[in-house]
C-alpha positions in Angstrom: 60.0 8.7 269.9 59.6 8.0 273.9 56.8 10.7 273.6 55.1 8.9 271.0 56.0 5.1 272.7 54.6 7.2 276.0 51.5 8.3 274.7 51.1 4.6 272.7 51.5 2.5 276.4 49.0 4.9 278.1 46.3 4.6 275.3 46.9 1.1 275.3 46.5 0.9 279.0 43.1 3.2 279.0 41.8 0.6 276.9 42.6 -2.2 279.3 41.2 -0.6 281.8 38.1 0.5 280.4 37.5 -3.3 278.5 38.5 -4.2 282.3 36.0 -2.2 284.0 32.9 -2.9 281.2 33.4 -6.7 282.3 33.7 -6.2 285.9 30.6 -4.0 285.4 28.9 -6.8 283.1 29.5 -9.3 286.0 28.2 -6.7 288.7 25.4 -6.9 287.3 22.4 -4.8 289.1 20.5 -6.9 291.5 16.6 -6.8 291.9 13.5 -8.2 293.9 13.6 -12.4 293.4 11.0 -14.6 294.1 11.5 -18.3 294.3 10.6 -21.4 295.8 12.9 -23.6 298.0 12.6 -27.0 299.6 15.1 -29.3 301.6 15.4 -31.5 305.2 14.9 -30.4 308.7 17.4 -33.2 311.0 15.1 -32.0 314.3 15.3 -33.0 318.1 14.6 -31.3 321.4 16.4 -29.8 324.0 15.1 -30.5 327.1 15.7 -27.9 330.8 15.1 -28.8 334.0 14.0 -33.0 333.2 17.1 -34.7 334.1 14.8 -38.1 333.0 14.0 -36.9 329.5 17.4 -34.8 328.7 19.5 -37.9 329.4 17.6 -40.2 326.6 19.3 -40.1 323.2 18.4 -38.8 320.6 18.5 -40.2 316.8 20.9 -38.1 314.9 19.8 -38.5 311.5 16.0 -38.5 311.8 15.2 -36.5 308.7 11.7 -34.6 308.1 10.6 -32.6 304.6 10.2 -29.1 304.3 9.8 -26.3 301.7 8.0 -23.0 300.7 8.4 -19.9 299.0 10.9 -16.5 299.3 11.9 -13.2 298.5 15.1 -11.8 298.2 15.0 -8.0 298.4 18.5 -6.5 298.2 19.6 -3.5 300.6 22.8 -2.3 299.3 25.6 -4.0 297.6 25.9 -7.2 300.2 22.9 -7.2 302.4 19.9 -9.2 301.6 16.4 -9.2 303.5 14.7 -12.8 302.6 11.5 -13.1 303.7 10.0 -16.8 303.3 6.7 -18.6 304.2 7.9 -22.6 304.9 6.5 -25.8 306.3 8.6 -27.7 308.6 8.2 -30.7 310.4 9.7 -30.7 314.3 9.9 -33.2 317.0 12.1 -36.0 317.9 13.1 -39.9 318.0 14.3 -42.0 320.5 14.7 -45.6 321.1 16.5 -47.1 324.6 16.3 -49.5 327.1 14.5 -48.8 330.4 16.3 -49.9 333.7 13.1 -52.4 334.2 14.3 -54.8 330.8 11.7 -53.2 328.2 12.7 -51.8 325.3 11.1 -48.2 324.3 10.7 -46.2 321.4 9.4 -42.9 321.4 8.8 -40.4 317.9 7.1 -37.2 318.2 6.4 -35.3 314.4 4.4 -32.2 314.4 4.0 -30.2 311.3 4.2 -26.0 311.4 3.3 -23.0 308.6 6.5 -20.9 309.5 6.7 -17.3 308.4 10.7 -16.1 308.9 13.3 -13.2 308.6 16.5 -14.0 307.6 19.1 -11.5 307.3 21.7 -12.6 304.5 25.5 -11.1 304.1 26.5 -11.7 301.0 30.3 -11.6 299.6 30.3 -10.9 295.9 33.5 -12.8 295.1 31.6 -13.5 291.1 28.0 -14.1 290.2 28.3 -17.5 290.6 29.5 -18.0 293.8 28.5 -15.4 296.8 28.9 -17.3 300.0 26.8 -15.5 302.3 26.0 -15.5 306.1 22.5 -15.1 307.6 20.9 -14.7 311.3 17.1 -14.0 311.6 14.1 -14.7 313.2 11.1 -17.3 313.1 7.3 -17.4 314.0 4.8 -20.3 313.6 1.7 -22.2 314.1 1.5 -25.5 314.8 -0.5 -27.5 311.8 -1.1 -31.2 313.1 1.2 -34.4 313.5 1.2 -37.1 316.2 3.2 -38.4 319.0 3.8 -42.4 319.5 5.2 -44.6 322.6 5.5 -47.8 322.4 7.2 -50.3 324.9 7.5 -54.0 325.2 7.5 -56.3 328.3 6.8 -56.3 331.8 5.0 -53.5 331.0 3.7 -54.0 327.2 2.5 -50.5 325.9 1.4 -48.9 322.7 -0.3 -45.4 322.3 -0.3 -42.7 319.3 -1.8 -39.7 319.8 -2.8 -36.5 318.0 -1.0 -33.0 319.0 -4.7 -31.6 319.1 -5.1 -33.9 322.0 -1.6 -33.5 323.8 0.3 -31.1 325.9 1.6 -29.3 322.7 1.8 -25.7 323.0 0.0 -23.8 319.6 2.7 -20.9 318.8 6.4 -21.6 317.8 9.2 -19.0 318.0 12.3 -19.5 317.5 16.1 -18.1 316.2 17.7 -18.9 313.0 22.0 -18.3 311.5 23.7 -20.2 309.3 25.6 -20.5 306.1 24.7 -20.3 302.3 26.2 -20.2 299.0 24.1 -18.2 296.2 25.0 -18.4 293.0 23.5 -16.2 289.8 23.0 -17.2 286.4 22.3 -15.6 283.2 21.0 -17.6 280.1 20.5 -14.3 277.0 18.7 -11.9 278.9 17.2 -14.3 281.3 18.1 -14.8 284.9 18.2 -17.2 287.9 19.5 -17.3 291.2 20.3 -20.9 292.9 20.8 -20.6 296.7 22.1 -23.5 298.9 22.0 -23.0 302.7 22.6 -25.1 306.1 21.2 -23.4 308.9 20.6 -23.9 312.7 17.2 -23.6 314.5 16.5 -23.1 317.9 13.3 -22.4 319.7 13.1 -19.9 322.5 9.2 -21.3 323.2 8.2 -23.7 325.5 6.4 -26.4 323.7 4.1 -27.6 326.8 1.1 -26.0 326.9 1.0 -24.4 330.0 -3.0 -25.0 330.7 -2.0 -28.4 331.3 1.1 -27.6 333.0 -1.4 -25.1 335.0 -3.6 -28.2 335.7 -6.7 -26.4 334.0 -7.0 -29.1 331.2 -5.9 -33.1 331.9 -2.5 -34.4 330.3 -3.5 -36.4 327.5 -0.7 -37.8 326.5 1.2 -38.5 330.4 2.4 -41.9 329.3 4.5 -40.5 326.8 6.1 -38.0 328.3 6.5 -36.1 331.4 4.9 -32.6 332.3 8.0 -31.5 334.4 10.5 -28.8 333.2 10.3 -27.4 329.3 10.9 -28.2 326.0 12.2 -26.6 323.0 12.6 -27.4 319.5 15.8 -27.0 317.5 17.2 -28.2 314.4 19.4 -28.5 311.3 17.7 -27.3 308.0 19.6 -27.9 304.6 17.9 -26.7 301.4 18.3 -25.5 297.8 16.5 -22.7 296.7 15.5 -21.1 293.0 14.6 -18.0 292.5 13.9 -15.7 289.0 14.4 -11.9 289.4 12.2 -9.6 288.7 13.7 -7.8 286.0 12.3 -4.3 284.0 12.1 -5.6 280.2 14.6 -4.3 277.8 12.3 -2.6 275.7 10.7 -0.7 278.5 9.1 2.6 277.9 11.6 5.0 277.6 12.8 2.1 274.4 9.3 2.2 272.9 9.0 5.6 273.3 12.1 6.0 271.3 11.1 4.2 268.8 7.7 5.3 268.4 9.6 8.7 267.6 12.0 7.6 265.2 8.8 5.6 263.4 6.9 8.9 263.5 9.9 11.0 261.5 10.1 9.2 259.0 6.2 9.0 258.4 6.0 12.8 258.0 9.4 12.5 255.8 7.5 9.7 253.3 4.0 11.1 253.6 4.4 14.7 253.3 7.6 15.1 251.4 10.1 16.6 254.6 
């Protein structure tokens, strides 16, 4: 009898496990190649090195600029993501203070890039739906277009916007990217879709000053807006949502229709020629 209750517990238990392990392996399920679109808002300003003048001003902390592009999330083992992404991002700064002479000033800068970008994402498969994940990577740009504006009031009334083409704005941006996402993936039948959320810091490791001005080879445009001395790089805080559809092999694939193309052609020759 404890034989037979034995034998009963561990039959009942190697059917736990194995309903146990076809779930967990249902909710594992194999991750492919997505490609998705993702948009959000850059909160951008500028760090400033060796300009005591310019590093001292504040800075408005909630100056928000759009951005978005496209992605691809190509998986490398069970929790490491390569995520490749084309974006457009608005950069620059705005700052509003009262000079020691009386006038008030306010000073915006918004230039517009086409960044292509490398992040690295580690993900932690706690379920499908949630995978927080950490990322680090890299970032290369071109500066599009955008303006910078300076305007003052009283005893020494100014007002001046001017275009980047014309300014001391340097052309290439590089920069450094880490941060913190939570990736979620959803099934609806046989159709999938990933949702990513991510806040991530950015910080350029390019001067923004052209140096030909700085070199004295072309004239300062732009010298009542800001000052030549020292260097400026562009950093910010980029939150956005993401939505990406993998790209899955069909069900019927051909190994299915060849299957079935087999099947179909036994029991032709059965019906049509009496086997």
């Amino acid at each position: 009898m404890k034989k037979i209750s034995l034998i009963l517990l561990m039959l009942l238990g190697l059917g736990v496990a194995t309903q146990a392990q076809g779930l967990y392996g249902h909710a594992q399920k194999k991750e492919y190649v997505s490609i998705g679109i993702k948009g959000g808002l850059n909160f951008p300003r500028m760090l400033y090195y060796h300009n005591d003048a310019l590093t001292k001003l504040p800075q408005e902390a909630w100056k928000l600029t759009p951005m978005g592009g496209v992605f691809v999330e190509i998986p490398v083992g069970s929790m490491l993501i390569i995520a490749p992404e084309a974006m457009y991002v608005q950069r620059g700064l705005e700052t509003t203070y009262e000079h020691i002479s009386g006038m008030n000033v306010h000073y915006s800068m918004n230039v517009s890039y086409a960044d292509l970008r490398l992040p690295f994402e580690l993900r932690f498969n706690i379920v499908p739906a949630f995978q927080p994940y950490l990322v680090v990577g890299a970032e290369a740009g071109v500066r599009l277009f955008g303006q910078i504006h300076l305007d003052r009031t009283t005893p020494a009334e100014f007002d001046q916007t001017i275009d980047v083409g014309d300014a001391n704005m340097s052309l290439i941006h590089a920069g450094a990217l880490a941060g913190l996402g939570i990736r979620s993936r959803v099934n609806f039948g046989n159709f999938g879709m990933v949702f990513k959320l991510s806040a991530t810091y950015h910080q350029g490791v390019l001067d923004t000053y052209s140096q030909r001005e700085k070199d004295g080879d072309v004239p300062a445009m732009n010298v009542n807006a800001y000052q030549l001395t020292g260097s400026r790089l562009p950093r910010g805080l980029e939150v956005c949502l993401g939505i990406a559809i993998p790209l899955e092999p069909r069900e019927d694939d051909a190994c299915a229709s060849f299957s079935n193309d087999r099947r179909w052609f036994k029991r032709s020759r059965r019906s049509g020629f009496g086997f």
